[in-house]
Backbone as a ProteinNet text record, in pm:
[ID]
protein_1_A
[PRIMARY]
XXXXXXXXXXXXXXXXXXXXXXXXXXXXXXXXXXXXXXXXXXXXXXXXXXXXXXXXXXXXXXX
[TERTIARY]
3028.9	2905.3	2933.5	2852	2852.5	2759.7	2794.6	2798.4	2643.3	2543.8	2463.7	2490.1	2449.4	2452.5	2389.8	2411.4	2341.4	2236.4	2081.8	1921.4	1940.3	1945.3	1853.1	1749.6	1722.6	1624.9	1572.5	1463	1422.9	1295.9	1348.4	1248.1	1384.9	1222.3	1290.6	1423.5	1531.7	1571.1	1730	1730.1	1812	1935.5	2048.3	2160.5	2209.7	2227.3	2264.2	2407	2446.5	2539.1	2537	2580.5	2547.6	2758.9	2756.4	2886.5	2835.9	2836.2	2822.5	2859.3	2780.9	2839.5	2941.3	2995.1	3063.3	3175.8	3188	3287.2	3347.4	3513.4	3515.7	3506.6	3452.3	3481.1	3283.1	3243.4	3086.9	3100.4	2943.3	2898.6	2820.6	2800.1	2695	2600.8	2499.8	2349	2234.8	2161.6	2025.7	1914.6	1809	1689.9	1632.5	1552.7	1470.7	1339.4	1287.1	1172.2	1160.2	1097	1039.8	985.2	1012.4	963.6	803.2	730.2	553.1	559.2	688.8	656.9	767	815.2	894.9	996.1	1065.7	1169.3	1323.9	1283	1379.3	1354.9	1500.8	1482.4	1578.1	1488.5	1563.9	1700.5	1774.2	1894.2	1954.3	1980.2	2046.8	2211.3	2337.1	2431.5	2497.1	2647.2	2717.7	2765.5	2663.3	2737.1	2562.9	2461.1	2361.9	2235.4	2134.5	2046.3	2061.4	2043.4	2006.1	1889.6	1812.2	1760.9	1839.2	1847.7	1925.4	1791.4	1835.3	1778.6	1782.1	1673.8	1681.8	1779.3	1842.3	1895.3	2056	2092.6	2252.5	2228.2	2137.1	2126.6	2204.7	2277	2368.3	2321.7	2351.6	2300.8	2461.8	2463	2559.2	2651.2	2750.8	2879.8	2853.8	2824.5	2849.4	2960.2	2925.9	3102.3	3069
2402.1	2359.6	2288.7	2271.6	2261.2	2070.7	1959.4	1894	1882.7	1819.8	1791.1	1672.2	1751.3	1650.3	1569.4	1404.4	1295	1275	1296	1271.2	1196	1193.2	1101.6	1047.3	886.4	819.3	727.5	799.6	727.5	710.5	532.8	437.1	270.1	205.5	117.1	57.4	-0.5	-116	-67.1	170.5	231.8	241.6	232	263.3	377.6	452.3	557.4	557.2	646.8	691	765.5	789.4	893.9	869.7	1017.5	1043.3	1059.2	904.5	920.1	973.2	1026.7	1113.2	1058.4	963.6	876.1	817.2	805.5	763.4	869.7	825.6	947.4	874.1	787.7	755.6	693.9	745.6	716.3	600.3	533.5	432.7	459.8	293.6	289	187.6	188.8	80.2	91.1	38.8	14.9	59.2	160.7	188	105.4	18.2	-89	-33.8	103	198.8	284.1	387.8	531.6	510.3	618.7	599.7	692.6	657.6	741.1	886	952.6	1108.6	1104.2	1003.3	1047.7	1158.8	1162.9	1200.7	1115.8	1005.3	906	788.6	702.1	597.5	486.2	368.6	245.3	196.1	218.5	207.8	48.4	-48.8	-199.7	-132	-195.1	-157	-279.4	-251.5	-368	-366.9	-275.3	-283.4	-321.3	-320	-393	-255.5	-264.9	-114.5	-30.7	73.6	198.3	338.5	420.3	519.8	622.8	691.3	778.9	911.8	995.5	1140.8	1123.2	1196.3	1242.9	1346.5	1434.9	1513	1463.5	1386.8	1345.4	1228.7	1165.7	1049.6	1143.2	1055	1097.4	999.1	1008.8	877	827.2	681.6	598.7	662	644	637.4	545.5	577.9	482.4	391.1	269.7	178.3	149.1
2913.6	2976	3107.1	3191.2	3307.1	3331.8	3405.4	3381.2	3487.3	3470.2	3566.4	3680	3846.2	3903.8	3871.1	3959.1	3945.4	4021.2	3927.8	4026.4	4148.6	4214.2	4350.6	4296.5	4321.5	4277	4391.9	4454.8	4557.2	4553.2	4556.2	4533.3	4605.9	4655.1	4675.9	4584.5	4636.1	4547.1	4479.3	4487.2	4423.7	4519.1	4466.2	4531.7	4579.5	4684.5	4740.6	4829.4	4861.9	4924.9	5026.5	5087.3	5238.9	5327.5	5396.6	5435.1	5603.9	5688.5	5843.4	5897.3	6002.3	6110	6155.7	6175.8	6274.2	6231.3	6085.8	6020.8	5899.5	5860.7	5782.6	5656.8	5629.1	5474.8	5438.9	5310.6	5253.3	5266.4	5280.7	5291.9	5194.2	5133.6	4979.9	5029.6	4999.6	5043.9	4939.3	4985.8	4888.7	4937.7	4920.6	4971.3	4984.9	5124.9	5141.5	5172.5	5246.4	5207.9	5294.7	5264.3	5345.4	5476.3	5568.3	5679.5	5628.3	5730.7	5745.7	5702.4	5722.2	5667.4	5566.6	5506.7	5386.4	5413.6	5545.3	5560.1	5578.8	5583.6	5629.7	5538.9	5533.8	5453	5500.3	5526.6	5597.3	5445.5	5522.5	5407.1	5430	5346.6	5387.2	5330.6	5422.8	5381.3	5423.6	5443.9	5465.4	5632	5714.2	5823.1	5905.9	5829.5	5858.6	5790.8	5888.7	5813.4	5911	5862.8	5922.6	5874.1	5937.7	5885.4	5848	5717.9	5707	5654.1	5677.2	5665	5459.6	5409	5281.3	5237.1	5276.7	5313.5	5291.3	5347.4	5293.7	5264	5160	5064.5	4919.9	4838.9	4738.7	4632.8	4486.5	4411	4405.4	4415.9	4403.3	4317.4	4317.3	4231.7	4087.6	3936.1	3882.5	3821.5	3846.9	3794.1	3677.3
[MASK]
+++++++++++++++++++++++++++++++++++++++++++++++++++++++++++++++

């Protein structure tokens, strides 16, 4: 059997992942909320916030 990926859960508050253009190693953050067309999502991380695209949001790694 084949293992299911892990849902995307977007909603404020959920932990995500995303792989920057700009850097070679993922960054992990917290959804703080949707932009007006629900394509974008103000992400809090450790290098401050940023909008990231829905599109390369990942669900966190679990520890």
């Amino acid at each position: 059997m084949h293992e299911r990926p892990a849902r995307l859960d977007l909603r404020p508050g959920a932990r995500v992942r995303w792989q920057p253009a700009h850097a070679p190693a993922e960054l992990e953050g917290k959804l703080i909320r949707p932009s007006p067309t629900d394509e974008e999502w103000l992400v809090e991380h450790r290098l401050g916030r940023s909008w990231i695209h829905v599109t390369r949001l990942m669900p966190a790694a679990e520890r």
